[in-house]
C-alpha positions as a Python dict, from the first residue, in 0.01 Angstrom:
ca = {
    (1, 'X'): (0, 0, 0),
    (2, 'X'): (365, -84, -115),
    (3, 'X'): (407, -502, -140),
    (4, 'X'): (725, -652, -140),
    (5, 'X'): (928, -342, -51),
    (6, 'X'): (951, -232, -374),
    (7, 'X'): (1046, 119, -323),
    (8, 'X'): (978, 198, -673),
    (9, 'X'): (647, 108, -611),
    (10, 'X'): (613, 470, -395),
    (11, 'X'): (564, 632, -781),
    (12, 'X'): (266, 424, -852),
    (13, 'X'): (79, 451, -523),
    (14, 'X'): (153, 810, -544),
    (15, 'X'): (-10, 820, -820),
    (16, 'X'): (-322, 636, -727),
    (17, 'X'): (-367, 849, -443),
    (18, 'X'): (-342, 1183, -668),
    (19, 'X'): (-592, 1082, -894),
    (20, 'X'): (-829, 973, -538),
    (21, 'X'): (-761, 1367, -463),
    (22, 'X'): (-881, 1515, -805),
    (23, 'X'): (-1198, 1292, -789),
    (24, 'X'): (-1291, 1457, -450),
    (25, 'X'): (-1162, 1187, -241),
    (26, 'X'): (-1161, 1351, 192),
    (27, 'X'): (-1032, 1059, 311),
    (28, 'X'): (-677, 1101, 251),
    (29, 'X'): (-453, 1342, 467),
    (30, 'X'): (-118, 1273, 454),
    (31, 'X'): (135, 1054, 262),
    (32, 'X'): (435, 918, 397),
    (33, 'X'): (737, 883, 73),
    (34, 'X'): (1054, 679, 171),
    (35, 'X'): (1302, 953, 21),
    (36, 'X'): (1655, 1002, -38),
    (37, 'X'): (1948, 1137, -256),
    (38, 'X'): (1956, 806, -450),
    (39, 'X'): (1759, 525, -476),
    (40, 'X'): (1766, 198, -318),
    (41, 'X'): (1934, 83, -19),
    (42, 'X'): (2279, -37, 144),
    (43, 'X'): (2396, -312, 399),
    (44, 'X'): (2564, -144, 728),
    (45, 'X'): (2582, -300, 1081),
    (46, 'X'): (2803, -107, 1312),
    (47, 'X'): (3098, -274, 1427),
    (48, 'X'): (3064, -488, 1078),
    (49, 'X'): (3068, -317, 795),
    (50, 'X'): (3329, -32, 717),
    (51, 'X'): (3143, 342, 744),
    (52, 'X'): (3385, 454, 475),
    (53, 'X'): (3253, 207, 224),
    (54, 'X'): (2909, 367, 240),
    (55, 'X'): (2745, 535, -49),
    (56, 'X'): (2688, 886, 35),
    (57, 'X'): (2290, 966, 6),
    (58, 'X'): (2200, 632, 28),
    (59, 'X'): (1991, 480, 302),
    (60, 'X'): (2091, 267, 528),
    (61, 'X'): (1762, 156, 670),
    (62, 'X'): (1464, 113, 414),
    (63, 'X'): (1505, 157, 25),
    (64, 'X'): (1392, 521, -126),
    (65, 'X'): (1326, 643, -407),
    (66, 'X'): (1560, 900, -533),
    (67, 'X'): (1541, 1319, -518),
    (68, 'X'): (1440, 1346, -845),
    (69, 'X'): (1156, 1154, -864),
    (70, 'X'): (1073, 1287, -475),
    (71, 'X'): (1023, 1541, -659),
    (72, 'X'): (789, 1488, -868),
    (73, 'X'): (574, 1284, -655),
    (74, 'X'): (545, 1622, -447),
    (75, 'X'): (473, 1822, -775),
    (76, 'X'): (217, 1572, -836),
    (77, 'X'): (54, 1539, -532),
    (78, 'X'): (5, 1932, -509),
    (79, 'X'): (-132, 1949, -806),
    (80, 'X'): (-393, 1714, -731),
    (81, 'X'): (-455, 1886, -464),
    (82, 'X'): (-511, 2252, -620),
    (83, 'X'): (-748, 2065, -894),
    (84, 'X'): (-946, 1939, -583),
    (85, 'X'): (-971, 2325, -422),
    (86, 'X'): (-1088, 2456, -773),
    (87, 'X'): (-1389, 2246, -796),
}
């Protein structure tokens, strides 16, 4: 559960529910990652704000985490998931 939108956060939870996997855990069958290019967030509202001012890869809606660390969250979640199938 991410608190405070901390879109960081994602990382941690991920993690959590990797190690739930490896123990055996069934209950979990999906994940949903807020993901980008780069991290974070940006202010637009149409008709406001200037689209050329925006950061390109950046979300304009809810913060992400970045590619990189999208990533790894993916890496990590597979490979709690292949420990799971081997025992």
């Amino acid at each position: 559960m991410l608190t405070s939108k901390q879109h960081q956060r994602q990382i941690d939870v991920a993690n959590d529910i990797a190690e739930q996997i490896e123990s055996g855990s069934k209950h979990i069958f999906g994940v949903m990652i807020e993901s980008h290019l780069h991290s974070g967030a940006q202010k637009f509202t149409p008709g406001k704000d200037d689209p050329k001012a925006l950061e390109y890869g950046k979300s304009i809606t809810d913060a992400c985490i970045n590619w990189d660390d999208s990533v790894q969250v993916l890496e990590r979640l597979a490979e709690a998931v292949r420990k799971r199938r081997r025992a």
